[in-house]
Residue frames as a rotation matrix with the C-alpha (Angstrom) as fourth column:
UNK 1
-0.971 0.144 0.189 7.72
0.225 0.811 0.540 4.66
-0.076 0.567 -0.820 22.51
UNK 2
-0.151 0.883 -0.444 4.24
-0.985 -0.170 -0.004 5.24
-0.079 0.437 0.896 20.81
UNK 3
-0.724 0.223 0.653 2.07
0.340 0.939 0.057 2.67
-0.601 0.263 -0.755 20.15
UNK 4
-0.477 0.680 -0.557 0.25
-0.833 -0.551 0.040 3.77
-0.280 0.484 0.829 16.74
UNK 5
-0.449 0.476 0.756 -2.52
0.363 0.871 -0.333 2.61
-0.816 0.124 -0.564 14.82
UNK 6
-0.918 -0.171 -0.357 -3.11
-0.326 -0.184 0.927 2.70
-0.224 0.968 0.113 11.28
UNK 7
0.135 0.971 0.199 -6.81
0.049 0.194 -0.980 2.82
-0.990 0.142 -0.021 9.97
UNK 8
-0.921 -0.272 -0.281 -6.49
-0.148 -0.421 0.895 2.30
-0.361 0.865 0.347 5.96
UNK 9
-0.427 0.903 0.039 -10.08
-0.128 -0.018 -0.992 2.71
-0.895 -0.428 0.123 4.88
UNK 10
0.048 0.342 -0.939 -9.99
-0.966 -0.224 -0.131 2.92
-0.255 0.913 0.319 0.75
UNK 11
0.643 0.111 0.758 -10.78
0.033 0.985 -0.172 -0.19
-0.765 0.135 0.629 -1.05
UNK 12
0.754 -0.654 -0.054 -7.49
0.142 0.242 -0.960 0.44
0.641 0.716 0.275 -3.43
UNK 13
0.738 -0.618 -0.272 -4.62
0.674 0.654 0.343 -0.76
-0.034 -0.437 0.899 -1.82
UNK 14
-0.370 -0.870 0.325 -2.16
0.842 -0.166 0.513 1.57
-0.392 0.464 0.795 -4.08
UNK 15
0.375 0.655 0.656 -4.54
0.775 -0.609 0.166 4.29
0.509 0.447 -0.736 -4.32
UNK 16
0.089 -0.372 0.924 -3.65
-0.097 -0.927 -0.363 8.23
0.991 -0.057 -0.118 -3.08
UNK 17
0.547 0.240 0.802 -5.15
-0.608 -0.545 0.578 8.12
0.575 -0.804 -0.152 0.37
UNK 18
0.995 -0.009 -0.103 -3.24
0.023 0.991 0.133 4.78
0.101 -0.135 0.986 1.02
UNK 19
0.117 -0.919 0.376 0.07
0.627 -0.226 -0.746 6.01
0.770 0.323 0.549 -0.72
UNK 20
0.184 0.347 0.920 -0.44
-0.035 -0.933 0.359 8.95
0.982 -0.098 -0.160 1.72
UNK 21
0.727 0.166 0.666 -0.78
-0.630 -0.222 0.744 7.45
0.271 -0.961 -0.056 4.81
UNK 22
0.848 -0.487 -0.208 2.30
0.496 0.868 -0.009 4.99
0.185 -0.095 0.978 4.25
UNK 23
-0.008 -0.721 0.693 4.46
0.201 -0.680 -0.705 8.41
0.980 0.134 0.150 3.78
UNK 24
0.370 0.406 0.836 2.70
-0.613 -0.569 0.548 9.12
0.698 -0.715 0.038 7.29
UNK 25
0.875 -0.347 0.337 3.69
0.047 0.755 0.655 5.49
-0.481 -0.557 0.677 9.37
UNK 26
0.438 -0.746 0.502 7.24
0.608 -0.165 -0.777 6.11
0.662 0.645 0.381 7.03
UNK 27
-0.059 -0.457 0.887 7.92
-0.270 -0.848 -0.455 8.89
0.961 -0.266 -0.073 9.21
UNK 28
0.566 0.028 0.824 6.66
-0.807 -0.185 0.561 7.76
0.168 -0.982 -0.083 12.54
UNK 29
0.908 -0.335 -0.251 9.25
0.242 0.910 -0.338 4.26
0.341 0.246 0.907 11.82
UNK 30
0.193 -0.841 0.505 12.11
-0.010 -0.517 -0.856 6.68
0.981 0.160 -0.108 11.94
UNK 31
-0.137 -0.363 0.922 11.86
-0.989 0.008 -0.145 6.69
0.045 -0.932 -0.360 15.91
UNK 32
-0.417 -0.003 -0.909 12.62
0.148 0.986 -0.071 2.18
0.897 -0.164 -0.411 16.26
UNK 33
-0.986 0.142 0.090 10.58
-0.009 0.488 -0.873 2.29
-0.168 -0.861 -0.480 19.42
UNK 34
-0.305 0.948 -0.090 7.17
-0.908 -0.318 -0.273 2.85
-0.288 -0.002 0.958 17.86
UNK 35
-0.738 0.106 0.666 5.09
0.260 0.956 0.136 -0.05
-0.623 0.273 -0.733 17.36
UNK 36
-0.669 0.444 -0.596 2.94
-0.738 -0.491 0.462 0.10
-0.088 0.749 0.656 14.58
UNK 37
-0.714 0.147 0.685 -0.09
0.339 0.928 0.154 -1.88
-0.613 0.342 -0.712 13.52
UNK 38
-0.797 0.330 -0.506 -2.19
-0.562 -0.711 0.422 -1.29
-0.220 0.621 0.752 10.27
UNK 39
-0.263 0.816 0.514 -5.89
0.486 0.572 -0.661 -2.32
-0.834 0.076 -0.547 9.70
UNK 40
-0.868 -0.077 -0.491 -7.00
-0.286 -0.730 0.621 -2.52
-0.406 0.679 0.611 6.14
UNK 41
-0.443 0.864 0.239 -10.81
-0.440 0.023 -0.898 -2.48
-0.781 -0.503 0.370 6.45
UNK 42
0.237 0.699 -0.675 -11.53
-0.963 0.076 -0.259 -3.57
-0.130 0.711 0.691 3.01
UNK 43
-0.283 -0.323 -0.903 -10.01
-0.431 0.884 -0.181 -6.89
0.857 0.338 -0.389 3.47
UNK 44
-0.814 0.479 0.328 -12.30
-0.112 0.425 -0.898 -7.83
-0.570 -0.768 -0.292 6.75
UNK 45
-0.865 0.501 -0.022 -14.55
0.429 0.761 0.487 -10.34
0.261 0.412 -0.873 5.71
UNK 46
0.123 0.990 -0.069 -17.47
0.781 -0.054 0.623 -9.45
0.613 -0.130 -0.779 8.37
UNK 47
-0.962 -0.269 0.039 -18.54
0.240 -0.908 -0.343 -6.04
0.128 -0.321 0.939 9.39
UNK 48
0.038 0.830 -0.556 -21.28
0.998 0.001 0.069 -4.91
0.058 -0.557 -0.828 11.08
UNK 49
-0.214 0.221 0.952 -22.75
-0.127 -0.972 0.197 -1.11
0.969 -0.078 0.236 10.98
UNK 50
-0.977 -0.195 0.092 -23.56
-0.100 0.031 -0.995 0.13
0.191 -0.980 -0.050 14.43
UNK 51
-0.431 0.898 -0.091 -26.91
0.551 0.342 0.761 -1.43
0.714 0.278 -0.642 15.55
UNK 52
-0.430 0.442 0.788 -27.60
-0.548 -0.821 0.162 2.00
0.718 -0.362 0.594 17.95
UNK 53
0.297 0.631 -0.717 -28.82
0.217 0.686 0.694 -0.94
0.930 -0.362 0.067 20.98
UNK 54
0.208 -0.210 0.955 -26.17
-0.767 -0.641 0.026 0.99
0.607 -0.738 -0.295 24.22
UNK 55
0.889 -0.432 -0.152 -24.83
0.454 0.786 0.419 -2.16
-0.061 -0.442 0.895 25.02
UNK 56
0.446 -0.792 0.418 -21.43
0.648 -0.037 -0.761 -0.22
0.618 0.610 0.496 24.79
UNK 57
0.376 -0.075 0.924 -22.28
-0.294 -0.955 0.042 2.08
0.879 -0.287 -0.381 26.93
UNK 58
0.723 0.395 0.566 -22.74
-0.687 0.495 0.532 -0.14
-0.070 -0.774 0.630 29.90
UNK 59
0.913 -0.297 0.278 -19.86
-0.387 -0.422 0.820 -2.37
-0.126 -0.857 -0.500 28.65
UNK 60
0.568 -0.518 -0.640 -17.54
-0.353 -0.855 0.379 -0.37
-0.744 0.010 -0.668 27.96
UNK 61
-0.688 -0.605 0.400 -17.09
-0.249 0.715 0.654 -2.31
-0.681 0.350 -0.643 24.81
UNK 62
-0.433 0.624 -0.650 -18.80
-0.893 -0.198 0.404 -3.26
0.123 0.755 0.644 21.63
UNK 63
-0.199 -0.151 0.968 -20.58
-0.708 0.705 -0.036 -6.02
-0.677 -0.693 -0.247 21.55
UNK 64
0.950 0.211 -0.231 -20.83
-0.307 0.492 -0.815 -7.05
-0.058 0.845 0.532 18.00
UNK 65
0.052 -0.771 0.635 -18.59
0.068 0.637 0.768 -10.02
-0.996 0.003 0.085 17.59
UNK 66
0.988 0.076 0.135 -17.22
0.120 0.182 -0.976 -9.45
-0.098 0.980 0.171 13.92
UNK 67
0.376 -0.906 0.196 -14.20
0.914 0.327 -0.241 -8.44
0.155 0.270 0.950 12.48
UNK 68
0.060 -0.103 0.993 -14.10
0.061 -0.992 -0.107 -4.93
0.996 0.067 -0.053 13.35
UNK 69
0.923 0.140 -0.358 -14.05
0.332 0.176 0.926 -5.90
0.193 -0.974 0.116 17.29
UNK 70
0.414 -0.899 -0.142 -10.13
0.899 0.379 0.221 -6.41
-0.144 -0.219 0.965 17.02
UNK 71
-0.358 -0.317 0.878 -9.34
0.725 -0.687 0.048 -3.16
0.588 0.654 0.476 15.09
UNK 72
0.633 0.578 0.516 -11.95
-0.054 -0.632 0.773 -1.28
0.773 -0.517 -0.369 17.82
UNK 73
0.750 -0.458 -0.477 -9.20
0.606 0.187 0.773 -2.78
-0.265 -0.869 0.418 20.85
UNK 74
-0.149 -0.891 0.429 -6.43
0.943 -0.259 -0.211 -2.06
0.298 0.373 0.879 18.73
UNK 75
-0.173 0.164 0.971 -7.78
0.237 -0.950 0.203 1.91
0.956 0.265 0.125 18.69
UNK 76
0.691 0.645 0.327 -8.76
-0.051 -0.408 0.912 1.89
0.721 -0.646 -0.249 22.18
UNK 77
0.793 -0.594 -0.137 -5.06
0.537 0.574 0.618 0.74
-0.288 -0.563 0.774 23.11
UNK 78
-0.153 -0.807 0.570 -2.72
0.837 -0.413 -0.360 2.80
0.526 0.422 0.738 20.93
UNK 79
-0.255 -0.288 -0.923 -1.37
0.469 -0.872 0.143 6.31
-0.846 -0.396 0.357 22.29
UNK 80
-0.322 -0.306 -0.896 -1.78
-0.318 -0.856 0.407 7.46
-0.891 0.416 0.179 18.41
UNK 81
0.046 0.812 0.582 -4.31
0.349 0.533 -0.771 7.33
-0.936 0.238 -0.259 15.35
UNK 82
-0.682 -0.638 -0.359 -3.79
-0.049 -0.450 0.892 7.32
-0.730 0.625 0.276 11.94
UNK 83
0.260 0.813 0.521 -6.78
0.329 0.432 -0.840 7.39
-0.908 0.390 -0.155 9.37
UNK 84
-0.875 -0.245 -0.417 -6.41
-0.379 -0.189 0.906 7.57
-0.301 0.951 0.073 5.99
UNK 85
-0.164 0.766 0.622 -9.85
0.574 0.587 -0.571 7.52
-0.802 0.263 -0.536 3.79
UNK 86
-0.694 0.214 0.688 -11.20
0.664 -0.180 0.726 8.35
0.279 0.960 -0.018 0.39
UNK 87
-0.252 0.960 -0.126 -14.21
-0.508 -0.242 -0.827 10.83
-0.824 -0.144 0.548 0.16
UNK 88
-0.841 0.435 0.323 -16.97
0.541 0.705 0.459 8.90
-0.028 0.561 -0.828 -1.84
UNK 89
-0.288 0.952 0.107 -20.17
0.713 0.138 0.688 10.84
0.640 0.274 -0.718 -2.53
UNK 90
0.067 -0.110 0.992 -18.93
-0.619 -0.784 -0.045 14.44
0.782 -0.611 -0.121 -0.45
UNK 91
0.668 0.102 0.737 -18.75
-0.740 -0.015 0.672 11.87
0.080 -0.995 0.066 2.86
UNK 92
0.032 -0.352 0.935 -16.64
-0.792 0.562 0.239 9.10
-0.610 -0.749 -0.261 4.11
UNK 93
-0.357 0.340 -0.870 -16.20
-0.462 0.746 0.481 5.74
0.812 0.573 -0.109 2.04
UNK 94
0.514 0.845 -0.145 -18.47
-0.418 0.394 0.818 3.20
0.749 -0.360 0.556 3.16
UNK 95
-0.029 -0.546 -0.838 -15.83
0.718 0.572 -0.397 0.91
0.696 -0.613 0.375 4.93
UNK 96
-0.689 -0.693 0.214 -14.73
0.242 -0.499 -0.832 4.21
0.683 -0.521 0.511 7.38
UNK 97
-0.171 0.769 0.616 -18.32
-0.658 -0.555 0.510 5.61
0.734 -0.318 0.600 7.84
UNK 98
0.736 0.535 -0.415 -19.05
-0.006 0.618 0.786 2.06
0.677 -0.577 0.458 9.56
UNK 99
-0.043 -0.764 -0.644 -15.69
0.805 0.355 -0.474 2.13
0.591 -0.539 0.600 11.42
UNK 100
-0.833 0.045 0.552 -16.77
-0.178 -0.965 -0.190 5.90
0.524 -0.257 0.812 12.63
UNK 101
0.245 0.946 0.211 -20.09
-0.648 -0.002 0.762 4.86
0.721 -0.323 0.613 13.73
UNK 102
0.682 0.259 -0.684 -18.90
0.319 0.736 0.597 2.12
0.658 -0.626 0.420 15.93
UNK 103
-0.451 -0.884 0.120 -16.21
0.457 -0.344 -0.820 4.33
0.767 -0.316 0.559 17.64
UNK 104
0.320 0.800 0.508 -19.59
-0.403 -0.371 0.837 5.27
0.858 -0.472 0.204 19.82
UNK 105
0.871 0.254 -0.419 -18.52
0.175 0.637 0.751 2.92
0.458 -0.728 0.510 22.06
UNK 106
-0.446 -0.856 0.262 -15.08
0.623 -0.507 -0.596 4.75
0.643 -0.102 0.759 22.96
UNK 107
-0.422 0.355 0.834 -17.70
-0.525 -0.846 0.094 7.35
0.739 -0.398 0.543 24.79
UNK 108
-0.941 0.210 -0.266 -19.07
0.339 0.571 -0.748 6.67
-0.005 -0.794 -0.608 28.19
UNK 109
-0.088 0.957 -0.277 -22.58
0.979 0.032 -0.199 6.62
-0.181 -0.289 -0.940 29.69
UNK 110
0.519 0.270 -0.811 -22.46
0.376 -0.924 -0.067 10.38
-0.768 -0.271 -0.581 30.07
UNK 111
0.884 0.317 0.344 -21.45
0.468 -0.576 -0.671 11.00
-0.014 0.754 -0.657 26.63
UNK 112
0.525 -0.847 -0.086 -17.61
-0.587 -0.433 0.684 11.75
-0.616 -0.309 -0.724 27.92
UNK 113
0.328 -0.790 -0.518 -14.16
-0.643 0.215 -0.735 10.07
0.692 0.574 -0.438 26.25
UNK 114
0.936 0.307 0.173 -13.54
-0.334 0.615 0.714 7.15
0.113 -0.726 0.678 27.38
UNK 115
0.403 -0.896 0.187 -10.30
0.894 0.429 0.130 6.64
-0.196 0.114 0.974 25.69
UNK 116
0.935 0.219 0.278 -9.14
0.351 -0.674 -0.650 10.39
0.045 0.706 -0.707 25.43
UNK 117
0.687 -0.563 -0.460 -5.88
-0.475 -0.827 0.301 12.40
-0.550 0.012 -0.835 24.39
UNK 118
0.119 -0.609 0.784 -4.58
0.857 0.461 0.228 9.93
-0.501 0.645 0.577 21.47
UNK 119
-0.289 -0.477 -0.830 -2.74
-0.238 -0.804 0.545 11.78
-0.927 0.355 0.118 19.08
UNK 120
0.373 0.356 0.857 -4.40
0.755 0.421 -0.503 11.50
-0.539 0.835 -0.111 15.47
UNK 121
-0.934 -0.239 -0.264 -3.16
-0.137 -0.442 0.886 12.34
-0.328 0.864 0.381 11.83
UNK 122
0.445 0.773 0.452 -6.06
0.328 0.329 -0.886 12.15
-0.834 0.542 -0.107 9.19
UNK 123
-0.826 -0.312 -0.469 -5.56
-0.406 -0.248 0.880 12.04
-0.390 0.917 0.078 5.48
UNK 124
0.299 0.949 -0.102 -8.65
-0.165 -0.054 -0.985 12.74
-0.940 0.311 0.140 3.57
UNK 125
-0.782 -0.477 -0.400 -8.37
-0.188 -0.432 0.882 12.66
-0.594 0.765 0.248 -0.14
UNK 126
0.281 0.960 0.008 -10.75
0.256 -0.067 -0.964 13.44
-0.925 0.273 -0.264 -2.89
UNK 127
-0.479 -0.617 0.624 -10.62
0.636 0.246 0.731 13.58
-0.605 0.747 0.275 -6.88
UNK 128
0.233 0.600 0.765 -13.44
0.898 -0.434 0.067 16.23
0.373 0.671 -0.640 -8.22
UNK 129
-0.737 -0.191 0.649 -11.78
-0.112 -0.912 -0.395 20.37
0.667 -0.364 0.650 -8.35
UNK 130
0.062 0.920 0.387 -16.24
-0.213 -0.366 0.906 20.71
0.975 -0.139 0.173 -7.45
UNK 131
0.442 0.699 -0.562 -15.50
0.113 0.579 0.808 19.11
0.890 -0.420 0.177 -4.18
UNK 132
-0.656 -0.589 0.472 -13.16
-0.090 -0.560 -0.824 21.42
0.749 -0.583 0.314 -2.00
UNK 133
-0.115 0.496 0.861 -15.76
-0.679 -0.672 0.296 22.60
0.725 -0.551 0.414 -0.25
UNK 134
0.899 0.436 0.044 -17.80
-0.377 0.717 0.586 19.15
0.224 -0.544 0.809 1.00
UNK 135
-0.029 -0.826 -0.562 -13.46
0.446 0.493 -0.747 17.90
0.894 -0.273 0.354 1.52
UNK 136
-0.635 -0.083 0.768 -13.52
-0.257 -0.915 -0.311 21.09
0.729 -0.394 0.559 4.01
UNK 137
0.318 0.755 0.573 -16.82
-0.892 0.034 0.450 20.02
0.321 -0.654 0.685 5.74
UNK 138
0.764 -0.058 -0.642 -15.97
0.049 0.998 -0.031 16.46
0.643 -0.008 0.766 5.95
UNK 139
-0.395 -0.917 0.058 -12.36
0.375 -0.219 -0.901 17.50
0.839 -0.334 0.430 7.70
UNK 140
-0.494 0.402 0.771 -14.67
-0.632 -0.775 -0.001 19.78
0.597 -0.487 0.637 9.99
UNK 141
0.639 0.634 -0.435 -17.18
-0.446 0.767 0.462 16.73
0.626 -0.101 0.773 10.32
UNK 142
0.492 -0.413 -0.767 -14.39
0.257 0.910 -0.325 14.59
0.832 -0.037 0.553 11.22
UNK 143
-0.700 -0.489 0.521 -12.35
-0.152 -0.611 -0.777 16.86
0.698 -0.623 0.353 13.26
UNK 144
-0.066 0.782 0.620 -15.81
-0.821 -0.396 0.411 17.43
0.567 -0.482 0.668 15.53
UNK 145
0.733 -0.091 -0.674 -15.76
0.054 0.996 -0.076 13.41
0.678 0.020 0.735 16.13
UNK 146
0.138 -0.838 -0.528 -12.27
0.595 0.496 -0.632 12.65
0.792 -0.226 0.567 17.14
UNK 147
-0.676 -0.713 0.188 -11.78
0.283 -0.486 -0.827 15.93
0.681 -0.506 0.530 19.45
UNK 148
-0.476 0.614 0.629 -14.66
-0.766 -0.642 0.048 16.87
0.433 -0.459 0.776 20.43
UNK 149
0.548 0.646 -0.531 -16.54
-0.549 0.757 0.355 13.15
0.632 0.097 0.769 21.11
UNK 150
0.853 -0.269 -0.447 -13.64
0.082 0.915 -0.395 11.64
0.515 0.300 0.803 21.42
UNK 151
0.863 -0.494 -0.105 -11.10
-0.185 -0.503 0.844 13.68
-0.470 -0.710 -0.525 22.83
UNK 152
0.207 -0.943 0.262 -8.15
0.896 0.290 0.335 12.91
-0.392 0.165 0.905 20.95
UNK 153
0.332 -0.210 -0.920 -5.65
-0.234 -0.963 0.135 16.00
-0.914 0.171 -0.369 19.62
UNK 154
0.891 0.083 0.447 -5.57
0.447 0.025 -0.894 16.29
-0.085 0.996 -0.015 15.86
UNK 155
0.155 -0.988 -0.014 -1.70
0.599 0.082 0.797 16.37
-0.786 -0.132 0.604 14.90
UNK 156
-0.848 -0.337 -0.410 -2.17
-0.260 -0.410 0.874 17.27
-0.463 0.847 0.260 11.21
UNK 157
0.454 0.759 0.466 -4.64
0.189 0.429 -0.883 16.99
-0.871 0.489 0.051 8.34
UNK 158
-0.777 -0.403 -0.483 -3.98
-0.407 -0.263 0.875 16.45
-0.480 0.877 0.040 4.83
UNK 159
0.277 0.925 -0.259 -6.79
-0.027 -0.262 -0.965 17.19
-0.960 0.274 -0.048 2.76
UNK 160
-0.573 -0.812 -0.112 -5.65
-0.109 -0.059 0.992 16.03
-0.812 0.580 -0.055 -0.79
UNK 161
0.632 0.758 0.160 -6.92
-0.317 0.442 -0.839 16.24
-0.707 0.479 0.519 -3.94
UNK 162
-0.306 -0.706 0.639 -5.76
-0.081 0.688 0.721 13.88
-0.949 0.169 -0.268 -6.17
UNK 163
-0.530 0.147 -0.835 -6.29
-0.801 0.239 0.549 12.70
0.280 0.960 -0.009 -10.17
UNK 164
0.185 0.673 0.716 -8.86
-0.719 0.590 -0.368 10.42
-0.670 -0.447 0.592 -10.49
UNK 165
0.982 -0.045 0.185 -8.25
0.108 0.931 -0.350 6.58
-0.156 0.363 0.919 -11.01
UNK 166
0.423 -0.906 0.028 -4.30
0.170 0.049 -0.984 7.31
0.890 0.421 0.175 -10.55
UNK 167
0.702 0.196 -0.685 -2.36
0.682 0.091 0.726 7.54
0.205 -0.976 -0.070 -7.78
UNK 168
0.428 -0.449 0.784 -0.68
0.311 -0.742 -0.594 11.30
0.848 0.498 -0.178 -7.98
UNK 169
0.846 -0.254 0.469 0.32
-0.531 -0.326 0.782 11.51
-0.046 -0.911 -0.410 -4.31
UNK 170
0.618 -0.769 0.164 3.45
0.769 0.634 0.074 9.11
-0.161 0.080 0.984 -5.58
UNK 171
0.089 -0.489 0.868 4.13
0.996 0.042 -0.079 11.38
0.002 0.871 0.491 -7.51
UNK 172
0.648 0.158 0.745 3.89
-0.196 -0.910 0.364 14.85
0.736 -0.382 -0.559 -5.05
UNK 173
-0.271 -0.863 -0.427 7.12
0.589 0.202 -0.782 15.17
0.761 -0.463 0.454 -3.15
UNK 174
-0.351 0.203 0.914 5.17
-0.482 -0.876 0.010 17.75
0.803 -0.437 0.406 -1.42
UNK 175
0.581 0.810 -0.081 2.31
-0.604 0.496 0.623 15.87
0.545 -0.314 0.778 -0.29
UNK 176
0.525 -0.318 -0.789 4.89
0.460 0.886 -0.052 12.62
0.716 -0.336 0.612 1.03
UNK 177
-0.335 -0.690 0.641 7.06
0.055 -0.694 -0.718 15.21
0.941 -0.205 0.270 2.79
UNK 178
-0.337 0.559 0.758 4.40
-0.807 -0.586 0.074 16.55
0.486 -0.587 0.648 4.82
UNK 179
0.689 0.724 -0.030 2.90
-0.546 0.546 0.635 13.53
0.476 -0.421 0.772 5.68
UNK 180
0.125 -0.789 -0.602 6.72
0.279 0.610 -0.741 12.14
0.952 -0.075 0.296 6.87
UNK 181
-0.407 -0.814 0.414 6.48
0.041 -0.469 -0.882 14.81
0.912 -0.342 0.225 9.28
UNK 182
0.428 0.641 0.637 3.32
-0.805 -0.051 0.591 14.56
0.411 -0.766 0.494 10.64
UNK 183
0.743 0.064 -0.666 4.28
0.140 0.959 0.248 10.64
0.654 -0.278 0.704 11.30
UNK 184
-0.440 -0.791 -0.424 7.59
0.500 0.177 -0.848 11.91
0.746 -0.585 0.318 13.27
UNK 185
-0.807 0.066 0.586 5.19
-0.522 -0.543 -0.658 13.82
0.275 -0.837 0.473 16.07
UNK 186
0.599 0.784 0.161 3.17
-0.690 0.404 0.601 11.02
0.406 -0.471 0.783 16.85
């Protein structure tokens, strides 16, 4: 039994990176002992950026009462991490970047994992040919975070580009495949 957790991070519901990461919790369903739960950040009311103050460090816990508290426990409890996010502007959309910054608190005084060896998918996805590259860094970027910071081991990435303002990852048998499988090794 797994106990995953779903990060959906795009502010379209029915959009690629979304479609993407349902193909991904699709696959990890197939084993009936996993428990799933799925935070979709654009529908929390209040969110707070990280205010950089090391009350977190000390204990061992954010301390910004908002709506992103619950979703931090949720991640610091699960055996296995799923993100799914848009790129917006070559980086992160806005919703993830804050959910990434406050994941500081996951790290102890000394700068160690506090919560380490979760298993994590990521699904990136991005809509301009021009923007391979900064999809590439961002994956790198992100990768650096979770394993290195964080300690967790990086099942799979899917880096996708997609049609823009449509949601072509329905409509890639490839793309849903892959992501079925990553979800069965978490």
């Amino acid at each position: 039994m797994s106990n995953i957790v779903a990060i959906f991070s795009s502010p379209r519901a029915e959009g690629n990176s979304c479609t993407i990461g349902r193909a991904v919790l699709d696959g990890a369903m197939g084993l009936s002992s996993n428990i799933i739960k799925v935070h979709r950040l654009n529908s929390l009311y209040s969110i707070r950026g990280c205010q950089n103050c090391d009350k977190c460090v000390m204990k061992s816990e954010c301390y910004i009462e908002d709506d992103l508290k619950p979703v931090l426990t949720d991640i610091a409890r699960c055996d296995s991490l799923v993100i799914n996010l848009p790129m917006y502007f070559n980086g992160p959309c806005a919703q993830f970047k804050v959910l990434l910054d406050r994941l500081y608190s996951h790290m102890t005084p000394d700068l160690k994992p506090r919560f380490p060896g979760k298993k994590l998918v990521m699904v990136i996805t991005h809509d301009d040919p021009e923007s391979d590259d900064m999809a590439a860094l961002l994956e790198e970027q992100l990768k650096s975070v979770f394993v290195d910071k964080l300690g967790y081991d990086v099942i799979g990435v899917i880096n996708y580009r997609c049609g823009r303002n449509s949601n072509s990852a329905r409509e890639d048998p490839e793309v849903i495949m892959l992501a079925r499988e990553l979800g069965r090794l978490l």
